[in-house]
CHARMM internal coordinates of N, CA and C (Angstrom, degrees):
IC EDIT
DIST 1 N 1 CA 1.4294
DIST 1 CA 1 C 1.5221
ANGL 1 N 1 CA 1 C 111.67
DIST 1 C 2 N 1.4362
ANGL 1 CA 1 C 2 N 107.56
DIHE 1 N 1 CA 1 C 2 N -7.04
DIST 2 N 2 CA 1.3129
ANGL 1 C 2 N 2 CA 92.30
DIHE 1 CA 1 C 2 N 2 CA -166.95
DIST 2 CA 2 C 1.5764
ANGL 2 N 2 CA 2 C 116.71
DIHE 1 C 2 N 2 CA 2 C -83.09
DIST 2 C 3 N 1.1702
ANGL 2 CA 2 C 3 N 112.83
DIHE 2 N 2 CA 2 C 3 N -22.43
DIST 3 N 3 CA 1.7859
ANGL 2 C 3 N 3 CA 123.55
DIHE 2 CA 2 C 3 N 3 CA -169.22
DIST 3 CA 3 C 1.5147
ANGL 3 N 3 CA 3 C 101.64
DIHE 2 C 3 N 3 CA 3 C -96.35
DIST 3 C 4 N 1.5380
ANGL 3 CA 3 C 4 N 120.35
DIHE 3 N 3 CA 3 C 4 N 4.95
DIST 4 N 4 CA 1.1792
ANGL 3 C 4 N 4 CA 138.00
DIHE 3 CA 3 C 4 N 4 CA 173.50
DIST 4 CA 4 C 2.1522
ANGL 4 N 4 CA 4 C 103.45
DIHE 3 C 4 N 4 CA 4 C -70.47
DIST 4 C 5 N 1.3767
ANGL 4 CA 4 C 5 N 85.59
DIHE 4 N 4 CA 4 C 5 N -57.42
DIST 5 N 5 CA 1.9720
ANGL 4 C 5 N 5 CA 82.64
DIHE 4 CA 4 C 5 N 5 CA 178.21
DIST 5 CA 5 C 1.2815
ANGL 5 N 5 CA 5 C 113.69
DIHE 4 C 5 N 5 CA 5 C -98.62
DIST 5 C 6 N 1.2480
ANGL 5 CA 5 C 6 N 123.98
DIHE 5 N 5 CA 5 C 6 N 143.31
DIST 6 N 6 CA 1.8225
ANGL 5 C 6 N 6 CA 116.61
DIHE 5 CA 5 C 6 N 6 CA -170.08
DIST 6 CA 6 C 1.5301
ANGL 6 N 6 CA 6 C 96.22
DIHE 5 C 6 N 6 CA 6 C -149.78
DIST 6 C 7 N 1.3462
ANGL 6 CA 6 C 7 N 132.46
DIHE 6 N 6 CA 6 C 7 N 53.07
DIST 7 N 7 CA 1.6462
ANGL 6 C 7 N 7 CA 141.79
DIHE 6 CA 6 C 7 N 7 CA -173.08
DIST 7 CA 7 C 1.6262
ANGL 7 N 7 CA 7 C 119.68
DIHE 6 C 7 N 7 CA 7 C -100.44
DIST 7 C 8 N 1.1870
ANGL 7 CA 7 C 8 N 104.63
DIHE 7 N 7 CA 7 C 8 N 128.76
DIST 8 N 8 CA 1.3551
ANGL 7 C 8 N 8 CA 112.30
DIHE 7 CA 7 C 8 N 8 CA 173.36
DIST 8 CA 8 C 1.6546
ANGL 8 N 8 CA 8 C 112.90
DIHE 7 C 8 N 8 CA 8 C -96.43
DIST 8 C 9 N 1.0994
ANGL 8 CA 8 C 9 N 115.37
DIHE 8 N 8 CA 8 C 9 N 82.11
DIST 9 N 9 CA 1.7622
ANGL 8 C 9 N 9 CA 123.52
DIHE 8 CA 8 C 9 N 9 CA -178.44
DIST 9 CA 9 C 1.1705
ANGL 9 N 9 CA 9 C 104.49
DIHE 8 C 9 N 9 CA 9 C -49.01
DIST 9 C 10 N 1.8985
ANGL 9 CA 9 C 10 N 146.06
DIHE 9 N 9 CA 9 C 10 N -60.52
DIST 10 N 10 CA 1.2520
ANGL 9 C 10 N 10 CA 119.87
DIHE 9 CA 9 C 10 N 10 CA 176.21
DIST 10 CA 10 C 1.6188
ANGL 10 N 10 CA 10 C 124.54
DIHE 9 C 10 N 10 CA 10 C -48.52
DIST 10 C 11 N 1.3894
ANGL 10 CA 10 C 11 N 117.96
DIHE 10 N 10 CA 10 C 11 N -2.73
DIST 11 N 11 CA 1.8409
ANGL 10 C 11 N 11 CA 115.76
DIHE 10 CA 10 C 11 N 11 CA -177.37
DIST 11 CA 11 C 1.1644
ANGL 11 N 11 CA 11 C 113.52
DIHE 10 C 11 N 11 CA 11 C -109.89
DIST 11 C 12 N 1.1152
ANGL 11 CA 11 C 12 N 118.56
DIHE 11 N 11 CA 11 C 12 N -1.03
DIST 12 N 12 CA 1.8820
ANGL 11 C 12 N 12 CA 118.69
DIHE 11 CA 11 C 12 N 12 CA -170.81
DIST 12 CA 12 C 1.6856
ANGL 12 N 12 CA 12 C 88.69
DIHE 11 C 12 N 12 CA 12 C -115.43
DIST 12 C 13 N 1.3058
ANGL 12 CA 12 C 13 N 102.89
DIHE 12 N 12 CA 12 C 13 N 153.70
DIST 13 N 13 CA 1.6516
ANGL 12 C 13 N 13 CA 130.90
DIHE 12 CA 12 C 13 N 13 CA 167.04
DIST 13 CA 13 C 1.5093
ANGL 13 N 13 CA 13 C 95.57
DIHE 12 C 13 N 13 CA 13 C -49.86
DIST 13 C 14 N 1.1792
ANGL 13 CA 13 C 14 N 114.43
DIHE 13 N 13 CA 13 C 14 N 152.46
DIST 14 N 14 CA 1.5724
ANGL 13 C 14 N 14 CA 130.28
DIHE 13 CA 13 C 14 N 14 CA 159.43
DIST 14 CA 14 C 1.1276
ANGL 14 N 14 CA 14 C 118.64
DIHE 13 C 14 N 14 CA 14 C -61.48
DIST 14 C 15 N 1.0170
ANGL 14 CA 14 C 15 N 107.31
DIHE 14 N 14 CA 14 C 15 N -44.75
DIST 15 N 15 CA 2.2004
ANGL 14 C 15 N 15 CA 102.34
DIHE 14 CA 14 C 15 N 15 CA 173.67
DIST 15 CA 15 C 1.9001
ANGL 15 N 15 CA 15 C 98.31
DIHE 14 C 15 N 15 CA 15 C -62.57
DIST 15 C 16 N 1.1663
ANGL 15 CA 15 C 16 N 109.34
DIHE 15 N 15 CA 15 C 16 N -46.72
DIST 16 N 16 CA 1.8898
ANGL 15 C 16 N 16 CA 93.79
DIHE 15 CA 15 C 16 N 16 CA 177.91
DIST 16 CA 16 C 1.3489
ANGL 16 N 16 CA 16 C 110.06
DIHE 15 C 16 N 16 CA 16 C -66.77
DIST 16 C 17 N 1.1458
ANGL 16 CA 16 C 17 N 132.87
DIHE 16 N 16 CA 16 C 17 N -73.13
DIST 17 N 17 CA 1.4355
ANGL 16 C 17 N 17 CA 124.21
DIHE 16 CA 16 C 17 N 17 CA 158.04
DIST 17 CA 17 C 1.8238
ANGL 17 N 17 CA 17 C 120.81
DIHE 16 C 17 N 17 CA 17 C 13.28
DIST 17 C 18 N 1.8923
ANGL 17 CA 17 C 18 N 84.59
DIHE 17 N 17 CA 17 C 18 N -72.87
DIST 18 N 18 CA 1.8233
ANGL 17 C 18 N 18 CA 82.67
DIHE 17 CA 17 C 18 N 18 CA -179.78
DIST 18 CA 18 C 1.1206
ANGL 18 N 18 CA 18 C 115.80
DIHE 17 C 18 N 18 CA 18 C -86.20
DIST 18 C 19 N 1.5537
ANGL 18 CA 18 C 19 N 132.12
DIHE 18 N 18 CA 18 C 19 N 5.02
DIST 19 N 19 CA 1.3583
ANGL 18 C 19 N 19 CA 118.56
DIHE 18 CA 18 C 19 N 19 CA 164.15
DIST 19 CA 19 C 1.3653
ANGL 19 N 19 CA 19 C 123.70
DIHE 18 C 19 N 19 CA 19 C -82.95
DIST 19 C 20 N 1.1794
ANGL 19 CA 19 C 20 N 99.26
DIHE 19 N 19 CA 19 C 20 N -36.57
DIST 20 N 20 CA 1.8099
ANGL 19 C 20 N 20 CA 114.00
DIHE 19 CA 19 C 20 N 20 CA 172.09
DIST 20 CA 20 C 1.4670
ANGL 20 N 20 CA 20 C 113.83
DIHE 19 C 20 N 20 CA 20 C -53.03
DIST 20 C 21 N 1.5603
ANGL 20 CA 20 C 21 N 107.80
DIHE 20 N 20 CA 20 C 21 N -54.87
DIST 21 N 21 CA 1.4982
ANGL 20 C 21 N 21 CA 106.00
DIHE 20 CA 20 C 21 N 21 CA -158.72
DIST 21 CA 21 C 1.8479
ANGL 21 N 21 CA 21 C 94.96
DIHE 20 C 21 N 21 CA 21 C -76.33
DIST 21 C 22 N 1.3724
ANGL 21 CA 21 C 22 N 117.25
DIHE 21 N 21 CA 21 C 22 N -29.56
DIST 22 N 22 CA 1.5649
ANGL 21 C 22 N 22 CA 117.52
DIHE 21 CA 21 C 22 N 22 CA 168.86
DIST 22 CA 22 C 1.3623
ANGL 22 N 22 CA 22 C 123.21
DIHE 21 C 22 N 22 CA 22 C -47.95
DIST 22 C 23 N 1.4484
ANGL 22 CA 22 C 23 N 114.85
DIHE 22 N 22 CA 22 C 23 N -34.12
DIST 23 N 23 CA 1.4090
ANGL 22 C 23 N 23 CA 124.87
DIHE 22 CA 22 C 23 N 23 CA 171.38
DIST 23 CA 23 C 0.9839
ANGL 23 N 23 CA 23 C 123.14
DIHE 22 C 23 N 23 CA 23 C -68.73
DIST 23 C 24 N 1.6620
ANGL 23 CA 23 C 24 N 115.68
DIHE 23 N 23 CA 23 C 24 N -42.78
DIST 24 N 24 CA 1.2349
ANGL 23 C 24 N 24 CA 127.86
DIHE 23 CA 23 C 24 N 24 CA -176.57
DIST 24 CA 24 C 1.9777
ANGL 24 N 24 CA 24 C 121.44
DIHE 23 C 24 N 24 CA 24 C -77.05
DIST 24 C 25 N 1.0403
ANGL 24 CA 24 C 25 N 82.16
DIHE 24 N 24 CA 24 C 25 N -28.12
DIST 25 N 25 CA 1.4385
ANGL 24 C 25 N 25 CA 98.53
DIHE 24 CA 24 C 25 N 25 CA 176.37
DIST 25 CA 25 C 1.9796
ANGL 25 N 25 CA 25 C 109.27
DIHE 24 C 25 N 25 CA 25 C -77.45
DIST 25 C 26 N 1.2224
ANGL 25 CA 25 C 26 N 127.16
DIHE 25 N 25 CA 25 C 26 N -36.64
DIST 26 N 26 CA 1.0575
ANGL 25 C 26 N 26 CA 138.10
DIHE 25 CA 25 C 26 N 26 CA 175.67
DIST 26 CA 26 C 1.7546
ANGL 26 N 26 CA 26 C 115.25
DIHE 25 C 26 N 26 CA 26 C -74.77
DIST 26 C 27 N 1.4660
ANGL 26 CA 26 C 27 N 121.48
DIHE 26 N 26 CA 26 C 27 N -56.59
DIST 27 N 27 CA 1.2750
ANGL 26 C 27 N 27 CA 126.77
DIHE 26 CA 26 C 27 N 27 CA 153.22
DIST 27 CA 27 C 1.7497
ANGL 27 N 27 CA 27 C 120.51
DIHE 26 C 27 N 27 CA 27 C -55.14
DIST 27 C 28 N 1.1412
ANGL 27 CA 27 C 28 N 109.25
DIHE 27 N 27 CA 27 C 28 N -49.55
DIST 28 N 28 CA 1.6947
ANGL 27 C 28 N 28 CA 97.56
DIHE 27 CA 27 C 28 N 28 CA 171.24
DIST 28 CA 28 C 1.4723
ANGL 28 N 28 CA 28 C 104.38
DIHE 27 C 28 N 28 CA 28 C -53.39
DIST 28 C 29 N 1.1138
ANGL 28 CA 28 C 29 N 128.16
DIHE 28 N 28 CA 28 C 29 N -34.43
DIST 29 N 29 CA 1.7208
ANGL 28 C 29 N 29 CA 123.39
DIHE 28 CA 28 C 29 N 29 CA 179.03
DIST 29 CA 29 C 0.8656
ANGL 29 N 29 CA 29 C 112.62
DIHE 28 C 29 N 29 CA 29 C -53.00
DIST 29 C 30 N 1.4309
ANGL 29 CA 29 C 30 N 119.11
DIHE 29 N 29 CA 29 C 30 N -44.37
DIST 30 N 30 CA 1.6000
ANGL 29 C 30 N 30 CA 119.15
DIHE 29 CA 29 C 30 N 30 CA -140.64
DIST 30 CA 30 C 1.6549
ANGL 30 N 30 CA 30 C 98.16
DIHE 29 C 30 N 30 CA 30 C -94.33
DIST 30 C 31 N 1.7151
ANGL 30 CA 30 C 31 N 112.26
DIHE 30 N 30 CA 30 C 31 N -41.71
DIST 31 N 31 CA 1.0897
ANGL 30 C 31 N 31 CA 107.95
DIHE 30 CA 30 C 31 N 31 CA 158.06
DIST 31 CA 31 C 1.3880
ANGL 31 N 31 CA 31 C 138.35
DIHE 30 C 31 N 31 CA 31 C -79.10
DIST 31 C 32 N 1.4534
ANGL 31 CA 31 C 32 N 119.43
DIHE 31 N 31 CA 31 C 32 N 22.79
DIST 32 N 32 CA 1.1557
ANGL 31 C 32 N 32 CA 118.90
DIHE 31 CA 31 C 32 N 32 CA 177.06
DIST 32 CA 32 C 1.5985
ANGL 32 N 32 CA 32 C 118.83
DIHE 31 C 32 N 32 CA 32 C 45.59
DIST 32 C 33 N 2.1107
ANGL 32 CA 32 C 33 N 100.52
DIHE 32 N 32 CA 32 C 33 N 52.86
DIST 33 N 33 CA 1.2513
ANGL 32 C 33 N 33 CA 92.50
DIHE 32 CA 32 C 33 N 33 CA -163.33
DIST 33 CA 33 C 1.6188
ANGL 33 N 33 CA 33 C 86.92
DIHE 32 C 33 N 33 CA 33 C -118.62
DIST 33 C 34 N 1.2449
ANGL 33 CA 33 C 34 N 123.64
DIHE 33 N 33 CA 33 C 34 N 98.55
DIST 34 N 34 CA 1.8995
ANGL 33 C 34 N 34 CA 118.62
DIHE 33 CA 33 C 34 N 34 CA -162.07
DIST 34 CA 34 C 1.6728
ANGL 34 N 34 CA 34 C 100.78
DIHE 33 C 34 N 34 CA 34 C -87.72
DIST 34 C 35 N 1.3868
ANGL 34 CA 34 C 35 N 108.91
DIHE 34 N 34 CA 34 C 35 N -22.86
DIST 35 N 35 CA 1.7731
ANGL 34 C 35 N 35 CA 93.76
DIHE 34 CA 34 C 35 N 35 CA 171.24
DIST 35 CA 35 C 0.9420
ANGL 35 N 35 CA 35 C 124.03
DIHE 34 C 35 N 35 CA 35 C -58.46
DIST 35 C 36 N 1.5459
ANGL 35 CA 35 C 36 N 117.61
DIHE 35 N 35 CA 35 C 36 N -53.39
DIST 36 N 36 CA 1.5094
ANGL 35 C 36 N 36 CA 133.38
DIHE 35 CA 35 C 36 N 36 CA 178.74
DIST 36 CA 36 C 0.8324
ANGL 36 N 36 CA 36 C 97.82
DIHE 35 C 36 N 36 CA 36 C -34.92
DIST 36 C 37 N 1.4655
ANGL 36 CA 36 C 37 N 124.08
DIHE 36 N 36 CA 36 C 37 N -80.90
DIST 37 N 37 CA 1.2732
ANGL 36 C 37 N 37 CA 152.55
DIHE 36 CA 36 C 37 N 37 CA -179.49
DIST 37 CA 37 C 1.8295
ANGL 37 N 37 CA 37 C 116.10
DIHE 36 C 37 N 37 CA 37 C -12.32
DIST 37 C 38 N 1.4962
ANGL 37 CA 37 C 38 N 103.61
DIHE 37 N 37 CA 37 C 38 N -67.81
DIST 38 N 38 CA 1.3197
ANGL 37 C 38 N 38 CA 113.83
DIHE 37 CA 37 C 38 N 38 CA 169.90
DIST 38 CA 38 C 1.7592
ANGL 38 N 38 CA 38 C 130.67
DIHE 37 C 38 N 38 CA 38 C -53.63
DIST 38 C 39 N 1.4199
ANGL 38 CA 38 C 39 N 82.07
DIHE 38 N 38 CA 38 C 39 N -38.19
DIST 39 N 39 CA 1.4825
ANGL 38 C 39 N 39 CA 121.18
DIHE 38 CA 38 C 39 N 39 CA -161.60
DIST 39 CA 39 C 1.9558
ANGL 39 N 39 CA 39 C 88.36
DIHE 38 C 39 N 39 CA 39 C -66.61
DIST 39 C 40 N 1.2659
ANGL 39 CA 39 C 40 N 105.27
DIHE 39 N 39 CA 39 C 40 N -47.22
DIST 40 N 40 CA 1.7220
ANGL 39 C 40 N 40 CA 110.73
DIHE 39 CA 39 C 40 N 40 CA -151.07
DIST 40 CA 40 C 1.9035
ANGL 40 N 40 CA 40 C 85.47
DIHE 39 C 40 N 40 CA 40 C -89.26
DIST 40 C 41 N 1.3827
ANGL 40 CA 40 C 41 N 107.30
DIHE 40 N 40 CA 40 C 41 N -35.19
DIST 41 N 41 CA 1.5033
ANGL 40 C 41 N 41 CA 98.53
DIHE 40 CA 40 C 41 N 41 CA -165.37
DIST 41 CA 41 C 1.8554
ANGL 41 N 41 CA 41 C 102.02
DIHE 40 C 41 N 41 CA 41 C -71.26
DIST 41 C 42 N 1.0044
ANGL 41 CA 41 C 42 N 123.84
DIHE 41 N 41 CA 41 C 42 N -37.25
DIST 42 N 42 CA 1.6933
ANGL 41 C 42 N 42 CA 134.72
DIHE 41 CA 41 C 42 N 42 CA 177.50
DIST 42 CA 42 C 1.2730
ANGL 42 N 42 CA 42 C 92.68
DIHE 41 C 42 N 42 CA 42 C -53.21
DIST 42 C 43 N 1.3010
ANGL 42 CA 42 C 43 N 120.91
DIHE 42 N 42 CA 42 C 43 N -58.35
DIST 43 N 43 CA 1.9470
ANGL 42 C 43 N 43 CA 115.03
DIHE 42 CA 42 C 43 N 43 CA -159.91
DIST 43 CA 43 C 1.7859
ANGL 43 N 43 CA 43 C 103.34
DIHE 42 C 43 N 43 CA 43 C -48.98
DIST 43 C 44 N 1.9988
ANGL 43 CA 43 C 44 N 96.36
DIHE 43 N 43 CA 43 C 44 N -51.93
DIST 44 N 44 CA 1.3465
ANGL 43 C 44 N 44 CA 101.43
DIHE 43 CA 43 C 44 N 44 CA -158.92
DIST 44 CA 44 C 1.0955
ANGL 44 N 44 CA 44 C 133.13
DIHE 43 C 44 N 44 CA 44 C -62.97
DIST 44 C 45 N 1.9421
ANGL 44 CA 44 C 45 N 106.27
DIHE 44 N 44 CA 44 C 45 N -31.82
DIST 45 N 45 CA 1.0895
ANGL 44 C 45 N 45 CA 116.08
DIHE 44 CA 44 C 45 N 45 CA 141.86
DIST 45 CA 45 C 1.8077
ANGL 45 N 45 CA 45 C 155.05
DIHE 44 C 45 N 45 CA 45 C -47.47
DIST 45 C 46 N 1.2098
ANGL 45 CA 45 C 46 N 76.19
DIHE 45 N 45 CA 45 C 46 N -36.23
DIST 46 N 46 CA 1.6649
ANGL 45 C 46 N 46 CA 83.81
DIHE 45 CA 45 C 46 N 46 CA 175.32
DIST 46 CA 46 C 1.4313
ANGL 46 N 46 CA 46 C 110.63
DIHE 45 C 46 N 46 CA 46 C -75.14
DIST 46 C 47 N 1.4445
ANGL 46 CA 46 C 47 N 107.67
DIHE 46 N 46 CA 46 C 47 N -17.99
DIST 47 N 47 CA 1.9213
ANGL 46 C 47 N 47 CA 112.90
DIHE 46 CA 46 C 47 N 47 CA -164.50
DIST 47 CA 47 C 1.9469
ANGL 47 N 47 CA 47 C 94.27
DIHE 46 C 47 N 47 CA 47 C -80.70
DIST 47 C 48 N 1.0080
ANGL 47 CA 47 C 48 N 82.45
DIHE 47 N 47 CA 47 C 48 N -42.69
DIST 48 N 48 CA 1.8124
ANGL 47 C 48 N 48 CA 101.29
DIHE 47 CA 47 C 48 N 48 CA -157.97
DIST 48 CA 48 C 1.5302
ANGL 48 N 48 CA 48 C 120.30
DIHE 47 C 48 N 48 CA 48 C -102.09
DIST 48 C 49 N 1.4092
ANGL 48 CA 48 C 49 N 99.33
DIHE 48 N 48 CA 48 C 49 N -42.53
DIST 49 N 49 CA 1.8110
ANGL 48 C 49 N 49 CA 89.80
DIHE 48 CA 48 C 49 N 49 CA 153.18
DIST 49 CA 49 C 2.0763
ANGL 49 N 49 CA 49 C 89.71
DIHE 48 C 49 N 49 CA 49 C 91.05
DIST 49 C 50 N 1.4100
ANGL 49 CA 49 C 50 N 109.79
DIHE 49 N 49 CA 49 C 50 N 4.52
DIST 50 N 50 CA 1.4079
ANGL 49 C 50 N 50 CA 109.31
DIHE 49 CA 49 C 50 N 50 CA 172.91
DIST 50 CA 50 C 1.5635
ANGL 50 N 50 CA 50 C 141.33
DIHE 49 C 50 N 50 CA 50 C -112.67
DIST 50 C 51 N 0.9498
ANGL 50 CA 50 C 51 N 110.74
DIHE 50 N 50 CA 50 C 51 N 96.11
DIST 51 N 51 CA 1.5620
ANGL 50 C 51 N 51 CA 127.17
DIHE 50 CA 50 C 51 N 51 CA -143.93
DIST 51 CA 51 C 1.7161
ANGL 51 N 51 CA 51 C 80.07
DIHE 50 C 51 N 51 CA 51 C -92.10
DIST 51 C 52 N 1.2769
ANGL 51 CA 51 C 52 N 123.07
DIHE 51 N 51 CA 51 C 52 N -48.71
DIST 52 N 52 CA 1.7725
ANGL 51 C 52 N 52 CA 84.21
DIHE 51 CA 51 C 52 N 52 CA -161.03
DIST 52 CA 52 C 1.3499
ANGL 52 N 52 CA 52 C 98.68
DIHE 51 C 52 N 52 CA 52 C -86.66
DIST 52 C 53 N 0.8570
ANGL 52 CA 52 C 53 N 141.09
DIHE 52 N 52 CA 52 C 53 N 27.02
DIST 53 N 53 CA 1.8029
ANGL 52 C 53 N 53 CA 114.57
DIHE 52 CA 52 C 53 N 53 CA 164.47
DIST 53 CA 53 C 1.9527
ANGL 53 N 53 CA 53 C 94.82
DIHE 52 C 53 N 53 CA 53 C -108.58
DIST 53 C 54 N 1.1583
ANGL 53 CA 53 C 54 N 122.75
DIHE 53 N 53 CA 53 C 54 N 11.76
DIST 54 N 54 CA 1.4234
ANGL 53 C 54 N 54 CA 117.17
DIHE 53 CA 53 C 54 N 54 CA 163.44
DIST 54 CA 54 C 1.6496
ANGL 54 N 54 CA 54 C 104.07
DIHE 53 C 54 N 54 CA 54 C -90.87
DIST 54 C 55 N 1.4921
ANGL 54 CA 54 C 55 N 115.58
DIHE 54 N 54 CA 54 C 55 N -42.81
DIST 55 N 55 CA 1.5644
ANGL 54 C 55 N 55 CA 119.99
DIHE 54 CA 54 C 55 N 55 CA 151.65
DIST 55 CA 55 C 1.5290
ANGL 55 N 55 CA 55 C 141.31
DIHE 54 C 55 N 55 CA 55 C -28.88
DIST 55 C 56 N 1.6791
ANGL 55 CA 55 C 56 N 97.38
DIHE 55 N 55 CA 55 C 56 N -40.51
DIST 56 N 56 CA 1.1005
ANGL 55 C 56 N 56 CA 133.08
DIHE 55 CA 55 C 56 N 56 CA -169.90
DIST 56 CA 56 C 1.6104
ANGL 56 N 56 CA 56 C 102.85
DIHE 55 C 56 N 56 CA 56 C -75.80
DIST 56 C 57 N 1.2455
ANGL 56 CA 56 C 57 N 103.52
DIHE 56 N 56 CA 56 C 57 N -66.59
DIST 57 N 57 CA 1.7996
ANGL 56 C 57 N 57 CA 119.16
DIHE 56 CA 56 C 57 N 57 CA -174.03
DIST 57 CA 57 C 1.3242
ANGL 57 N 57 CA 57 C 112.92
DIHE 56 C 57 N 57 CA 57 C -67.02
DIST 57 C 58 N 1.8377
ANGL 57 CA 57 C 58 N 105.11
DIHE 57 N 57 CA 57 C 58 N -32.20
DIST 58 N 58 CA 1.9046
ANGL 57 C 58 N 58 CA 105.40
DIHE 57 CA 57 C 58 N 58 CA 158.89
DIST 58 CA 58 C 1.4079
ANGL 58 N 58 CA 58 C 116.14
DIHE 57 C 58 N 58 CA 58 C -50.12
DIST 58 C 59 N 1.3156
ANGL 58 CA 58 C 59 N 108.12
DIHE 58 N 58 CA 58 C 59 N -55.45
DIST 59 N 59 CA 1.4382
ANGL 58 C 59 N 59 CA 116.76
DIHE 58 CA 58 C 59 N 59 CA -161.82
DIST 59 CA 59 C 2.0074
ANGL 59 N 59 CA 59 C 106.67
DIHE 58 C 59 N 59 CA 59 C -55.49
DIST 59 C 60 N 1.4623
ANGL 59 CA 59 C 60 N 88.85
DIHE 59 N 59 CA 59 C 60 N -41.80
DIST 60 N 60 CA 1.7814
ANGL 59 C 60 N 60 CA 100.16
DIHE 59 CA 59 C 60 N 60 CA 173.78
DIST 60 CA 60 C 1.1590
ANGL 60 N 60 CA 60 C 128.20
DIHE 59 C 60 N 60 CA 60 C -32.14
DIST 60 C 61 N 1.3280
ANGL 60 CA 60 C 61 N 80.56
DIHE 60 N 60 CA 60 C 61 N -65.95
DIST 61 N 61 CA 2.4207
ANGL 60 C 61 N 61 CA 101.82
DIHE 60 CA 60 C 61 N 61 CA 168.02
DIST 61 CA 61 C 1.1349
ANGL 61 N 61 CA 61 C 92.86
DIHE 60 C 61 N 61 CA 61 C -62.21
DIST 61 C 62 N 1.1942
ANGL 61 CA 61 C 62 N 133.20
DIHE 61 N 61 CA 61 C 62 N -101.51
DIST 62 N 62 CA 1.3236
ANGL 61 C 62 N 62 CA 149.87
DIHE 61 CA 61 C 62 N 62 CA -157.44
DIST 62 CA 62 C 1.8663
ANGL 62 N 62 CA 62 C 99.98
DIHE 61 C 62 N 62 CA 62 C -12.33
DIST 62 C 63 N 1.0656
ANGL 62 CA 62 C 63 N 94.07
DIHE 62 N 62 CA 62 C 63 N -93.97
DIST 63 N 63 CA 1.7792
ANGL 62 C 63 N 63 CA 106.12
DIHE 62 CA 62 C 63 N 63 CA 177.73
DIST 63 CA 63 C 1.7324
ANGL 63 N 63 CA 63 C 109.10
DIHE 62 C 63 N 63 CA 63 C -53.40
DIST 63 C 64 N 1.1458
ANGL 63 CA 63 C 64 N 135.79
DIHE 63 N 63 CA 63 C 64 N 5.38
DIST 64 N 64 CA 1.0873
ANGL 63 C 64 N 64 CA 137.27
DIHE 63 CA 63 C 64 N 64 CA -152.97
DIST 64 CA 64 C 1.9000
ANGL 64 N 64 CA 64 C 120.51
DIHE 63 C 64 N 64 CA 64 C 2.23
DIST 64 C 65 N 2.1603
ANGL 64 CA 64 C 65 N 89.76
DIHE 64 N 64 CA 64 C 65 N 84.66
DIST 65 N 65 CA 1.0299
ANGL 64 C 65 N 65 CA 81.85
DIHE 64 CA 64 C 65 N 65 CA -172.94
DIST 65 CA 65 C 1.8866
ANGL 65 N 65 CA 65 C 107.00
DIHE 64 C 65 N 65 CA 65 C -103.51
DIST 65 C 66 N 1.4950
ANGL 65 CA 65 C 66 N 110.50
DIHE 65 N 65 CA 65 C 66 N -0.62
DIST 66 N 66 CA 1.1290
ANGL 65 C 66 N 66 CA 142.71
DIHE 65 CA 65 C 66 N 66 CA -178.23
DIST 66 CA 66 C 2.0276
ANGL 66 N 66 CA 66 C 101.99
DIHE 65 C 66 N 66 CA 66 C -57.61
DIST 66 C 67 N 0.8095
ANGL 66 CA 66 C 67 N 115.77
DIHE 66 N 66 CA 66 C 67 N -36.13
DIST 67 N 67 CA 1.6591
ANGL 66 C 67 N 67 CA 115.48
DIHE 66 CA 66 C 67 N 67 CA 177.47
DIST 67 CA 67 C 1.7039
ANGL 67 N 67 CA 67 C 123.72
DIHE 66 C 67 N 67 CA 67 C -45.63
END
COOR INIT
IC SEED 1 N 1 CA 1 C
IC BUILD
């Protein structure tokens, strides 16, 4: 999964941003893939400075509100 996402979050619009890292955050779950996972949530943050919509997209999976 990992050579699967290859995104630069400071260059894309904010709506791509949160769709990507939403995906990624939901599929790293499912595959029990926590590097990615970490790996994609550090980038997005550092680009964007937005911690609750990484909260947000947890909570999605988590509660499976994503269906």
């Amino acid at each position: 999964m990992n050579s699967k996402y290859s995104i630069d979050f400071e260059t894309v619009t904010p709506r791509i941003a949160e769709r990507v890292i939403r995906d990624i955050i939901h599929e790293s779950f499912r595959a029990k893939d926590y590097k990615t996972l970490s790996n994609a949530v550090r980038n997005y943050v550092q680009a964007t400075g937005d911690v609750r919509k990484i909260r947000l997209y947890m909570n999605e999976y988590i509660y499976g509100l994503d269906a």
